[in-house]
C-alpha positions as CSV (number, residue, x, y, z in Angstrom):
1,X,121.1,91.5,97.5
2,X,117.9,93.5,98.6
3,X,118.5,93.1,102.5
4,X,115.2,95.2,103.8
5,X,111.6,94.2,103.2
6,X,110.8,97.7,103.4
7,X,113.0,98.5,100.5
8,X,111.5,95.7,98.4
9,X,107.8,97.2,98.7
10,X,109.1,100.1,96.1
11,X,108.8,99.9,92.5
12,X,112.8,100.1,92.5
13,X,113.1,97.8,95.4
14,X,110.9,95.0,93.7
15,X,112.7,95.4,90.3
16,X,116.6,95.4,91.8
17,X,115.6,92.4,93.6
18,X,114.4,90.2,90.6
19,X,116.9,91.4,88.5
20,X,119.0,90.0,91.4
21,X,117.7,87.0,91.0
22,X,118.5,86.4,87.2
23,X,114.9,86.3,86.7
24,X,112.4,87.9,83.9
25,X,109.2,89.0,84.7
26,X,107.3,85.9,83.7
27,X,109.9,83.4,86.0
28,X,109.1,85.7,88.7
29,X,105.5,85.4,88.0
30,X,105.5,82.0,88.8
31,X,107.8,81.8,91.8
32,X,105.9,84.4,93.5
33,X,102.2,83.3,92.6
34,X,101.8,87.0,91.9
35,X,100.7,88.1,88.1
36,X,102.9,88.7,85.3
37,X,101.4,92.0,84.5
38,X,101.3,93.3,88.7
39,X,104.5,92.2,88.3
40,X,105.2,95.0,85.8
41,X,102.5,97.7,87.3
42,X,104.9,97.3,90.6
43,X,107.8,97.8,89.3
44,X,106.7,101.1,87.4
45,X,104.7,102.1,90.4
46,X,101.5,102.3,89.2
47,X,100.0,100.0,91.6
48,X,100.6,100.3,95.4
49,X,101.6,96.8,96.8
50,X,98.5,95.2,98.9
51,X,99.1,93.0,102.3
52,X,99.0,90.2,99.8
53,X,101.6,91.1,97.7
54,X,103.7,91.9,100.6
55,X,103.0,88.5,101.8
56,X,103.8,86.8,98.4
57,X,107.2,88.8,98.2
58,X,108.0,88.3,101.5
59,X,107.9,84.8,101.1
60,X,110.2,84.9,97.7
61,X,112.7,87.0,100.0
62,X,113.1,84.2,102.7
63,X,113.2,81.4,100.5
64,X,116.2,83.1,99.3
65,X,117.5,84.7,102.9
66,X,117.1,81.4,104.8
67,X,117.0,79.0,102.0
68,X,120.5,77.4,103.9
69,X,118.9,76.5,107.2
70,X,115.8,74.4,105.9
71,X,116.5,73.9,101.6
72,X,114.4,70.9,101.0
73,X,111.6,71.2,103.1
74,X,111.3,75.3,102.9
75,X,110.9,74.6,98.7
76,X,108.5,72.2,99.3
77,X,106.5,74.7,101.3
78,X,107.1,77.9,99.4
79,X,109.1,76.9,95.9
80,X,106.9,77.3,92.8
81,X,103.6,75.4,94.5
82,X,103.0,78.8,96.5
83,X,101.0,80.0,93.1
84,X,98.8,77.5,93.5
85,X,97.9,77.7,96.9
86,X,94.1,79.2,98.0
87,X,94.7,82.3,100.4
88,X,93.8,80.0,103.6
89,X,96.6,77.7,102.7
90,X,99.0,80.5,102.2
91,X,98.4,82.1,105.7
92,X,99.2,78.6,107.2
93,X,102.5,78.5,105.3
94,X,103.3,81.8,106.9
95,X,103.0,80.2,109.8
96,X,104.8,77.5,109.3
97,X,107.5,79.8,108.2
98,X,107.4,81.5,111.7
99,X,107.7,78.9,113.3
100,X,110.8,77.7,111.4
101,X,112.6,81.0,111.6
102,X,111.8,81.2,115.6
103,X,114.0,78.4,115.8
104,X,116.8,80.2,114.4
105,X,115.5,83.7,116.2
106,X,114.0,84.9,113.5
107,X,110.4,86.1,112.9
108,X,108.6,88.1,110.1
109,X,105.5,90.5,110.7
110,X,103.1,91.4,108.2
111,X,101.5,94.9,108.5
């Protein structure tokens, strides 16, 4: 499994991780609330991957990382609703997820 964020922001990184996953490009579409066709423009690195993707991915990447300390409540927050979430309401789930992980001394920065 991927194990650094840093890895996942590359075009390899991104695609060894979904593959991981067991999932196509259209099922990680959806969990991630990121388009199908960035999706693909990632993955052959023809698009660099914006603070917003970053946050989207990161946010795929803990739900599988920490999915055992919080199951049922981190899928409510994050699970496939994320796509439909306004930009506002995804900065607040960040948050939320902070403040989750610091209870298990864990925290996540974006850059």
């Amino acid at each position: 499994m991927v194990q650094d964020l840093q890895i996942l922001f590359t075009a390899e990184g991104l695609k060894r991780f979904r593959k991981e996953l067991s999932l196509t490009n259209n099922e990680f579409a959806t969990t991630s609330g990121i388009s199908e066709v960035t999706i693909s423009k990632l993955q052959n690195g023809r698009i660099k991957f914006s603070s917003y993707i970053k946050k989207a991915l990161q946010a795929v990447f803990l739900k599988e990382k920490y999915s055992g300390y919080f199951p049922e409540k981190y899928d409510e927050l994050i699970g496939l609703q994320l796509k439909s979430l306004n930009q506002k309401s995804k900065v607040e789930v960040y948050e939320v997820i902070n403040k989750m992980l610091s209870n298990h001394n864990n925290t996540i920065a974006y850059k």
